[in-house]
C-alpha positions in Angstrom: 13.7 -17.1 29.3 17.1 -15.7 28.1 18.9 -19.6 28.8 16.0 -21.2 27.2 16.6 -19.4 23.6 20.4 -18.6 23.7 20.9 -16.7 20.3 22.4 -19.3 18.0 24.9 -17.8 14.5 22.7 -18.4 11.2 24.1 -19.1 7.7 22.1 -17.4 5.1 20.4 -21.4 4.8 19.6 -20.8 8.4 21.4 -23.1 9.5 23.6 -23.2 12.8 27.2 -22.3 12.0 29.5 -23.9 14.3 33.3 -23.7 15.3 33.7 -26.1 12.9 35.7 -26.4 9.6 36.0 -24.0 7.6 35.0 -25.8 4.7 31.9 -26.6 5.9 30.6 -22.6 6.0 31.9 -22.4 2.6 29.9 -25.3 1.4 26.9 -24.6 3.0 25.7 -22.1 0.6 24.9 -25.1 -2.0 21.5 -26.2 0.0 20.4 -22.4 0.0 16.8 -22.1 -1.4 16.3 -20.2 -5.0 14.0 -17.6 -3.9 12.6 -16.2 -8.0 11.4 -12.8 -5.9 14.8 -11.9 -4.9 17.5 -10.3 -7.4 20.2 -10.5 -4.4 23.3 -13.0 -4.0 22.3 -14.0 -0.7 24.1 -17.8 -1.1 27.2 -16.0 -1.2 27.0 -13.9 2.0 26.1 -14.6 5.9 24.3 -11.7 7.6 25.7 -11.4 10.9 23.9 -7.7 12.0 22.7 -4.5 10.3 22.1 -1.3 11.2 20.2 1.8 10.1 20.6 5.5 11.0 17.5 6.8 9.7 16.8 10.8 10.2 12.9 11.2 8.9 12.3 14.7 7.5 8.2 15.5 7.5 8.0 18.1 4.9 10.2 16.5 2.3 8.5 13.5 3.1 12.8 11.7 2.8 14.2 9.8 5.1 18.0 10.3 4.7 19.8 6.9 5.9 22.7 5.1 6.4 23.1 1.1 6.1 25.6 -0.7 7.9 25.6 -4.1 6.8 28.5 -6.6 8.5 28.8 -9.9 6.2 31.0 -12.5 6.0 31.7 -14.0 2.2 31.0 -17.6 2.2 32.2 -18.2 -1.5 35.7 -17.9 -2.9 35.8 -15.4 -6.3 32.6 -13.8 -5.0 33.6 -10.2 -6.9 30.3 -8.1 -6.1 27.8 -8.3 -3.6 24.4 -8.1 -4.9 21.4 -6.4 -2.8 17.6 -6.1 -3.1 16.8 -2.5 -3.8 14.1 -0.8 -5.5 14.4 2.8 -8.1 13.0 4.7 -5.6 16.3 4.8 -3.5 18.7 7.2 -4.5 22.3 5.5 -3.3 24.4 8.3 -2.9 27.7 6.5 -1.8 28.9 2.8 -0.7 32.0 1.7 1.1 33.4 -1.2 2.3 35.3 -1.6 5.5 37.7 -4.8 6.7 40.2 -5.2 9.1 43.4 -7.0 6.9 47.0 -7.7 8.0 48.2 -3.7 7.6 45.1 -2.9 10.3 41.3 -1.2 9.4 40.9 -0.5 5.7 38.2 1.5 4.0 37.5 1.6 0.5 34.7 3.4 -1.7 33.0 1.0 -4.2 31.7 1.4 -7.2 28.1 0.1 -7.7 24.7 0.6 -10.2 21.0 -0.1 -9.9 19.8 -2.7 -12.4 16.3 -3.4 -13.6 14.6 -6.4 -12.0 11.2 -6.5 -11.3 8.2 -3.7 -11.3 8.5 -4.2 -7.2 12.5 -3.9 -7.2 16.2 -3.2 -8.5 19.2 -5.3 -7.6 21.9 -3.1 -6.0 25.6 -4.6 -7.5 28.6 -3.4 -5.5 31.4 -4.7 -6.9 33.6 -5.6 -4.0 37.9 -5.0 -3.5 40.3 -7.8 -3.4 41.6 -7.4 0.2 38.0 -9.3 0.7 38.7 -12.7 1.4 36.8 -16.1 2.0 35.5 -16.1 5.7 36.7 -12.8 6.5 34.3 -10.2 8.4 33.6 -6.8 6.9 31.5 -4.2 6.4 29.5 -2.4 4.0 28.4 1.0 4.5 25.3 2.4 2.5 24.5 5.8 2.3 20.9 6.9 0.8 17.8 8.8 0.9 14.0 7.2 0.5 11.5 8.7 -1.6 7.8 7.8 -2.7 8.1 3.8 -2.5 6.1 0.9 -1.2 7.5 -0.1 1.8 7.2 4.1 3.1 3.4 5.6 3.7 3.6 9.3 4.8 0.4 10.6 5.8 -0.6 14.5 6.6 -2.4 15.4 9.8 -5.8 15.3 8.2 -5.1 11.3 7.1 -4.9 10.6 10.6 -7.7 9.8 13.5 -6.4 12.9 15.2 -6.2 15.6 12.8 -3.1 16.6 14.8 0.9 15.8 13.4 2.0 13.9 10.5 2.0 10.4 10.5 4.7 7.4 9.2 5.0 3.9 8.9 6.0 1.6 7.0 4.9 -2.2 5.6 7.5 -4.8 4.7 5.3 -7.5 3.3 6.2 -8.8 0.6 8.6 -7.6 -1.0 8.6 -3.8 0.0 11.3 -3.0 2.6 13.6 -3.2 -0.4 12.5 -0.1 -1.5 13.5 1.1 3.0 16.8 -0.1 3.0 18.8 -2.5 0.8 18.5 -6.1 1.7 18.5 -10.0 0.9 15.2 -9.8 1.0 14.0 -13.1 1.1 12.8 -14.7 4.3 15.4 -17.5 3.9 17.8 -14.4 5.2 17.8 -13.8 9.0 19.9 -11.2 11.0 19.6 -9.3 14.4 19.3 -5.5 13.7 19.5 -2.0 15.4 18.5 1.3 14.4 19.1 5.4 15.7 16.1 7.2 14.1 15.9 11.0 14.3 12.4 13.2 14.3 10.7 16.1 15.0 10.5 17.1 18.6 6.9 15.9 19.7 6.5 12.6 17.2 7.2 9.2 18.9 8.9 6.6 16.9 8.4 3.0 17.6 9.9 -0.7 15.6 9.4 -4.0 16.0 12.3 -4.9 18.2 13.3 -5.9 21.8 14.8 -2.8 23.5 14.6 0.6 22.8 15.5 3.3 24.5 15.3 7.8 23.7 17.8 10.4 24.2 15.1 12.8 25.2 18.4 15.7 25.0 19.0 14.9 21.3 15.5 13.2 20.2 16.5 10.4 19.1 15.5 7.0 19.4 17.2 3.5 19.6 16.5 0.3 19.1 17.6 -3.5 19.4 16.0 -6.5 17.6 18.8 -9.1 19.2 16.7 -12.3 17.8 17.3 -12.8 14.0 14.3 -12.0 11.3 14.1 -11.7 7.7 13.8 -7.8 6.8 10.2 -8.1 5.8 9.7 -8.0 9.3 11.6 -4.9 9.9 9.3 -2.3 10.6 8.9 1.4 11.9 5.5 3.7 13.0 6.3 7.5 13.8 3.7 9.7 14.5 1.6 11.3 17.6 1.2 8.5 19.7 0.6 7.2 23.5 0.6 4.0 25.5 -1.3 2.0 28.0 -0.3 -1.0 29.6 -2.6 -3.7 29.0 -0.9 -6.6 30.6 2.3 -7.9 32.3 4.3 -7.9 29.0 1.8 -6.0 26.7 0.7 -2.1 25.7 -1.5 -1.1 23.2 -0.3 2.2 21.5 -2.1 4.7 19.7 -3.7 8.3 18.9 -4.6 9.7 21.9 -8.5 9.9 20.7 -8.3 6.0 20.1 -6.1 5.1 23.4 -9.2 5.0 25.8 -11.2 2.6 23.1 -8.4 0.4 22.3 -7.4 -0.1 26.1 -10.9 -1.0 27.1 -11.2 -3.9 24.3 -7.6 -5.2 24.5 -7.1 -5.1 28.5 -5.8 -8.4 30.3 -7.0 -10.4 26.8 -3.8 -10.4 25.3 -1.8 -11.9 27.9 -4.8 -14.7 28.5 -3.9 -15.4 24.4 -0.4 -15.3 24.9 -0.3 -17.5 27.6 -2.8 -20.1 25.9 -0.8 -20.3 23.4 2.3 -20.8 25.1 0.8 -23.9 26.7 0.0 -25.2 23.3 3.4 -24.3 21.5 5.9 -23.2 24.0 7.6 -20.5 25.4 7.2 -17.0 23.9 10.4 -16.1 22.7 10.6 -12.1 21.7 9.5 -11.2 25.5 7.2 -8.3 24.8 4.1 -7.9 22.6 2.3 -4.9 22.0 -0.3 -3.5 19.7 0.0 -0.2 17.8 -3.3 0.5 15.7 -2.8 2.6 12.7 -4.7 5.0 10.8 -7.0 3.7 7.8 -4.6 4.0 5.4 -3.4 1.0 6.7 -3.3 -1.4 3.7 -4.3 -4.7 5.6 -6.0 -5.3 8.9 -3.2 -6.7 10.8 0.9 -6.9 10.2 3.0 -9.9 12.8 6.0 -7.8 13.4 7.6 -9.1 15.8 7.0 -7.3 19.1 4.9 -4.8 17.8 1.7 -5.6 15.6 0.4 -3.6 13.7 -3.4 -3.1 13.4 -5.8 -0.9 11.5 -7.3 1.0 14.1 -11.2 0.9 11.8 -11.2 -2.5 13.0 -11.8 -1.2 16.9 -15.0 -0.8 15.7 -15.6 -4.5 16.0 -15.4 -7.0 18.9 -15.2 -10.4 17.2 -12.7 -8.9 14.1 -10.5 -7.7 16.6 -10.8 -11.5 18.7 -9.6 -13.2 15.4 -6.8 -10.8 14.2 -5.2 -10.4 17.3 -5.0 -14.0 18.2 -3.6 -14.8 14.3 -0.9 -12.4 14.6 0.0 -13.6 18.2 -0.2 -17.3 16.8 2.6 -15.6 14.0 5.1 -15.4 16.4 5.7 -18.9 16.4 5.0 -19.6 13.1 6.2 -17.2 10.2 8.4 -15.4 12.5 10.0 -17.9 14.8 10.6 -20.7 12.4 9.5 -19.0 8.8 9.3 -20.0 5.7 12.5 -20.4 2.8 10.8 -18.4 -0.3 8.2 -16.1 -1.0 6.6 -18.8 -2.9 6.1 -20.8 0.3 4.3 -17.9 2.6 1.0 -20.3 2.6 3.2 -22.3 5.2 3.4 -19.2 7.5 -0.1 -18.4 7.1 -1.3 -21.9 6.8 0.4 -22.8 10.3 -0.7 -19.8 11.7 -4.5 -20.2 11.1 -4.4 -23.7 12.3 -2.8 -22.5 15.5 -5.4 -19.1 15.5 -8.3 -21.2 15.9 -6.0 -24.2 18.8 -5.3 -20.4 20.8 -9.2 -19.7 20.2 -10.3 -23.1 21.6 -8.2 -22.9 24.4 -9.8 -19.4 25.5 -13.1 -19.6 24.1 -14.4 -23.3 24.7 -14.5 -26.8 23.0 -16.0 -26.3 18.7 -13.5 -28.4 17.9 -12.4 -30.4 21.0 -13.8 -34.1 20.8 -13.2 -33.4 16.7 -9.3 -32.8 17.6 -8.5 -35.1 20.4 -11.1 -37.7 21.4 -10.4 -41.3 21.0 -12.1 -43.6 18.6 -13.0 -43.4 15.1 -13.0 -39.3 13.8 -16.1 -37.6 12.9 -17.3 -37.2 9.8 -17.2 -33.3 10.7 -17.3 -31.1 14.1 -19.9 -30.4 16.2 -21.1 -27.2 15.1 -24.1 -27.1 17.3 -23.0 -23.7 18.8 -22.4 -22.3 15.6 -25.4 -23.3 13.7 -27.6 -21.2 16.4 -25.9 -18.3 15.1 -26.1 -19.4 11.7 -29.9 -20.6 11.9 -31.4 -17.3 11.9 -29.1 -15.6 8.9 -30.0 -18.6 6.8 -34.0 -18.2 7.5 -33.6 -14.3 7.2 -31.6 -15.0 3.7 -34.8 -16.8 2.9 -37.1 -14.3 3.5 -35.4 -11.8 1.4 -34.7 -14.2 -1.5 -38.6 -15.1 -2.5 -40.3 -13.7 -4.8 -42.7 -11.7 -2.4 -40.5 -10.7 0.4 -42.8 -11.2 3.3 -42.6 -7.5 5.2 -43.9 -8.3 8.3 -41.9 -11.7 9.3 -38.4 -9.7 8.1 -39.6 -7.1 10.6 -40.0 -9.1 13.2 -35.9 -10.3 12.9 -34.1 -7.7 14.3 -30.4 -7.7 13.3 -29.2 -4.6 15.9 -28.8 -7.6 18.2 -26.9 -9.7 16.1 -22.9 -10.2 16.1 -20.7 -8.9 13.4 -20.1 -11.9 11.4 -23.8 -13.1 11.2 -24.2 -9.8 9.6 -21.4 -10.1 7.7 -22.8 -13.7 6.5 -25.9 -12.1 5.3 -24.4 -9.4 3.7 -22.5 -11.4 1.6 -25.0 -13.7 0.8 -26.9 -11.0 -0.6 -23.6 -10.0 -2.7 -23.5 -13.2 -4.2 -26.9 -13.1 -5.2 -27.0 -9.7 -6.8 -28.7 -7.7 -8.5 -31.6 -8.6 -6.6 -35.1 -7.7 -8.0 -35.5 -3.8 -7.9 -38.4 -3.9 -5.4 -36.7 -6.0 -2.9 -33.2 -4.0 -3.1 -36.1 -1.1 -2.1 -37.2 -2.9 0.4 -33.4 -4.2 1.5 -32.3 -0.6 2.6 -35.5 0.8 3.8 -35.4 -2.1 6.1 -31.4 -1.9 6.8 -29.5 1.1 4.9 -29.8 3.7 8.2 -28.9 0.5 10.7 -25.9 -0.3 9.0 -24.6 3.3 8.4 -24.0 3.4 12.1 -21.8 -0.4 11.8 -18.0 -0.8 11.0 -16.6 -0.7 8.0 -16.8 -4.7 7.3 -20.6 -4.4 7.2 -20.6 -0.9 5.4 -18.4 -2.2 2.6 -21.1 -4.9 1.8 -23.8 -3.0 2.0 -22.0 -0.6 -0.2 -21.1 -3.1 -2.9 -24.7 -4.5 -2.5 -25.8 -0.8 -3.5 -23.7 -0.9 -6.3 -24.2 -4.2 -7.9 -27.9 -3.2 -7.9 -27.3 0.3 -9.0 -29.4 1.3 -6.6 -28.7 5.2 -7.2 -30.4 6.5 -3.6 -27.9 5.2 -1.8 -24.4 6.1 -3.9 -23.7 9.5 -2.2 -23.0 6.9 0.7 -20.4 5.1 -1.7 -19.1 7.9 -2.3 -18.6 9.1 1.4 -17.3 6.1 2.1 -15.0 6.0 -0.1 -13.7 9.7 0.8 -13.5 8.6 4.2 -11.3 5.5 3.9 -8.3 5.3 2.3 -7.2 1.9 3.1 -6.5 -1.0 -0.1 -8.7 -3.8 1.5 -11.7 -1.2 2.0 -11.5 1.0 -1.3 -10.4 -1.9 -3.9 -13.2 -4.0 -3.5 -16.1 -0.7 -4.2 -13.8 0.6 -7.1 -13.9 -2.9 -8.8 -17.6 -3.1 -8.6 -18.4 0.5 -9.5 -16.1 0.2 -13.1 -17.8 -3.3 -13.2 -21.3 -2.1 -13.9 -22.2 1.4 -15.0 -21.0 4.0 -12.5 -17.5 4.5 -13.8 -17.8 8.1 -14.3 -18.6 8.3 -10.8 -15.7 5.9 -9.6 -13.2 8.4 -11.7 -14.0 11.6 -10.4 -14.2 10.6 -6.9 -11.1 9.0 -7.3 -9.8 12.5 -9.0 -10.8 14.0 -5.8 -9.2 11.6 -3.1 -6.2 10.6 -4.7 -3.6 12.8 -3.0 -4.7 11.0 0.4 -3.9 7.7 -1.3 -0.6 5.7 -1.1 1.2 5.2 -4.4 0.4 1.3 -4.3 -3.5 2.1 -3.5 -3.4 4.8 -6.4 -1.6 3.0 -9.2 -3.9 -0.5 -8.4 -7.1 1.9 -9.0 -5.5 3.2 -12.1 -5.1 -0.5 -13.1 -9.0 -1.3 -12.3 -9.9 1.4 -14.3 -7.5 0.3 -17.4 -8.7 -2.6 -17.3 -12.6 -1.8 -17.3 -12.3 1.5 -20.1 -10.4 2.2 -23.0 -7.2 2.4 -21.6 -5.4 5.2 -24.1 -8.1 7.1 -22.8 -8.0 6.6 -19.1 -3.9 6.3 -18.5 -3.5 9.7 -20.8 -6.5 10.6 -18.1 -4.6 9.9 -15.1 -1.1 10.6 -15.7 -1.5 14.2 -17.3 -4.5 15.6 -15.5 -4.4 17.6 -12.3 -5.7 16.0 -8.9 -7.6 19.4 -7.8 -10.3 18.6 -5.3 -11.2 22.0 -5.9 -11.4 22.2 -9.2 -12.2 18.4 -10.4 -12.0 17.2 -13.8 -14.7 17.1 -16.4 -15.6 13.3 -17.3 -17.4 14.0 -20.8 -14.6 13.5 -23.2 -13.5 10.5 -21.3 -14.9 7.0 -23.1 -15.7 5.0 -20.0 -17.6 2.2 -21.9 -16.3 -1.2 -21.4 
């Protein structure tokens, strides 16, 4: 494995750098992509390695750090170097380091944040003479984190166990910027390491190849020695445990979700690794494990390499879990292996990796798609779906039922959808969506029939039947919204029933239970709500609402002199 992917010297264009001439290191910064989402100078610099010493302090909810950055300049008259950052770091000092003909030199630099982009700041560090073309030096950061994208701090009650605080953190996009300073654009690729210090009692994990903990001074290393672009950097802290699930593989998680997530994952991931190495070639980052995360998770899955994350909600479901996994393993060829130049080209990463999700699924799970794919002779007009349309056959005939204009009682009664797999119910449910508001007596009928079924389902069927609730105002069922939306905290969960309640004619109830949930949200999740509900009120009204009001769950706000009409 380790002669088969020797670690090759990137440029900052990602390509090889060679013993060559000089001249041609200097020149290749002319083919670098223009990346529009990065404010950095990235051109003018290779990456060779960076480093972090993070020390993560719960109760201020700071991370105080220190950025090591070794670069070589590949341009001559390159006077500052120019960083992704964000206004939620507070740079406290930068220096620059550089062995020259007198020996080691250190120098303190002068630098300023400037505006960029609602999602960033450049950093500009204007650099000393003694800095010459092809020369190695360093740059050493020192700063503390607050509140910012990349960085979700949850308290005890936020997580599955009720137990310790919980971090992590979420590169993609553009958010790691506002971690650590960066060229953060995936066109820029670097090994990395990183000391972290916590509490006694929390175990820190990141997406790289070694680690290793000084159980005498609590503190954790680590070693990503294959290069990736910092969106992949990534780091989970919190109360969690491990079970191996395979010869290269462990799941990690709460203890109260370990036994659950052991059982479903157990020998499958290596039968997908190994699949998929047959299809694309050797795996190249050695281990791969799984570490679900609590609901505040704001996407169901994350490819870092080594170390996915998952939101643990989704262990709830069999066939959701199949497909994410499998995506995220097909990831580390595609988007993390060999990845995309510019933020405006990520449909190639997840593009590639879909098409090699569903090769991976074939491999495992039979062949939809074989004779489609490979056989000889003219191609079909379309796949055999044969397997797939006996699943489908009965959601299409139950739609039908429930979509004339005298729902037949007895026929839908004899259907019984406890049986069924997720995504058929899934298909129905959304059919339904589309269709709504359905006539008031069937939308009776609808959760009579299905409303005390589906409370007991995961949260991809709840949300559907919630926003089916909603769209028909059908006001029996809201305390259930409402619960729900208490309960999960997560973007892809809460955005969708927030839309659909300031949509219609329950924004009133939308507000105040966002008024009394809003301290478990994550800045991103809060400020995109705030948005929904500019954008579907008066919006004086609402933004003087939710910047000067208090966020007391026990004492909520009055909605009366709020104008909530569209």
């Amino acid at each position: 494995m380790a002669a088969a992917f020797e670690r090759p010297t990137f440029c900052c264009c990602r390509k090889v750098v060679t013993g060559s001439a000089k001249s041609e290191r200097l020149n290749s910064s002319r083919d670098c992509p223009v990346d529009i989402a990065s404010a950095s100078n990235f051109q003018h610099f290779q990456i060779q390695h960076f480093h972090l010493e993070l020390d993560i302090n719960f109760p201020s909810r700071e991370i105080q750090a220190v950025e090591v950055l070794d670069l070589v300049c590949l341009q001559p008259d390159t006077q500052s170097l120019v960083l992704d950052s964000h206004q939620s770091l507070h740079i406290r000092s930068v220096n620059a380091k550089c062995r020259c003909n007198s020996g080691e030199n250190s120098w303190p630099l002068s630098h300023r944040l400037d505006p960029f982009t609602e999602y960033g700041s450049s950093l500009v560090i204007n650099l000393p003479a003694a800095i010459k073309p092809l020369s190695n030096f360093q740059i050493i950061i020192r700063y503390t984190t607050a509140d910012g994208p990349a960085i979700w701090w949850l308290d005890p009650e936020l997580t599955s166990g009720n137990s310790k605080p919980f971090l992590f953190t979420h590169g993609h996009s553009v958010c790691n910027r506002s971690f650590f300073p960066c060229f953060d654009t995936p066109a820029v690729k670097s090994t990395y390491s990183a000391t972290v210090m916590v509490p006694p009692g929390i175990r820190v994990l990141m997406s790289a190849t070694r680690s290793t903990f000084d159980e005498q001074e609590n503190i954790y290393r680590f070693q990503m020695e294959y290069p990736v672009p910092a969106y992949l950097l990534a780091l989970v802290a919190g109360d969690l445990i491990s079970a191996d699930i395979g010869p290269r593989s462990r799941v990690w998680a709460e203890p109260c979700l370990l036994k659950i997530a052991t059982a479903k994952l157990n020998g499958t991931v290596e039968r997908w690794l190994s699949a998929a190495e047959n299809l694309f070639g050797p795996y190249m980052w050695e281990r791969y494990d799984v570490v679900f995360l609590p609901p505040s998770f704001p996407i169901v899955a994350m490819e870092n390499p080594c170390l996915t994350f998952i939101i643990s909600c989704i262990l709830e479901s069999d066939e959701f879990l199949i497909i994410d996994v499998i995506h995220e393993i097909a990831h580390s060829w595609f988007g993390n292996a060999v990845t995309n130049a510019t933020w405006e080209e990520m449909w190639l990463s997840e593009g590639l990796a879909t098409y090699a999700q569903r090769r991976i699924t074939t491999e495992t799970y039979g062949l939809e798609f074989e004779r489609w794919l490979n056989a000889s002779g003219p191609p079909l007009l379309e796949p055999d779906l044969s397997q797939g349309s006996s699943l489908i056959k009965p959601v299409e005939s139950l739609y039908q039922l429930w979509s004339s204009e005298t729902p037949d009682g007895n026929r839908i009664t004899d259907i019984d959808i406890s049986k069924w797999k997720t995504f058929q119910i899934v298909h129905l449910l959304d059919k339904l969506l589309d269709r709504s508001p359905l006539p008031h007596e069937a939308m009776m009928k609808l959760s009579k029939s299905y409303s005390a079924l589906l409370d007991s389902m995961n949260a991809e069927i709840r949300i559907r039947w919630l926003q089916i609730v909603v769209r028909n105002n059908y006001l029996p069922d809201f305390y259930k919204v409402r619960r729900f939306l208490e309960n999960h905290t997560s973007r892809m969960y809460t955005g969708p029933l927030y839309e659909d309640l300031c949509a219609g004619t329950m924004k009133a109830i939308a507000m105040e239970t966002f008024y009394l949930t809003q301290n478990r949200l994550h800045v991103n999740l809060r400020r995109a709500i705030q948005q929904i509900f500019a954008h579907s009120a008066n919006p004086a009204a609402v933004m003087t609402l939710l910047e000067d009001k208090p966020s007391d769950a026990s004492n909520p706000i009055s909605l009366r002199d709020v104008n909530v009409s569209a």
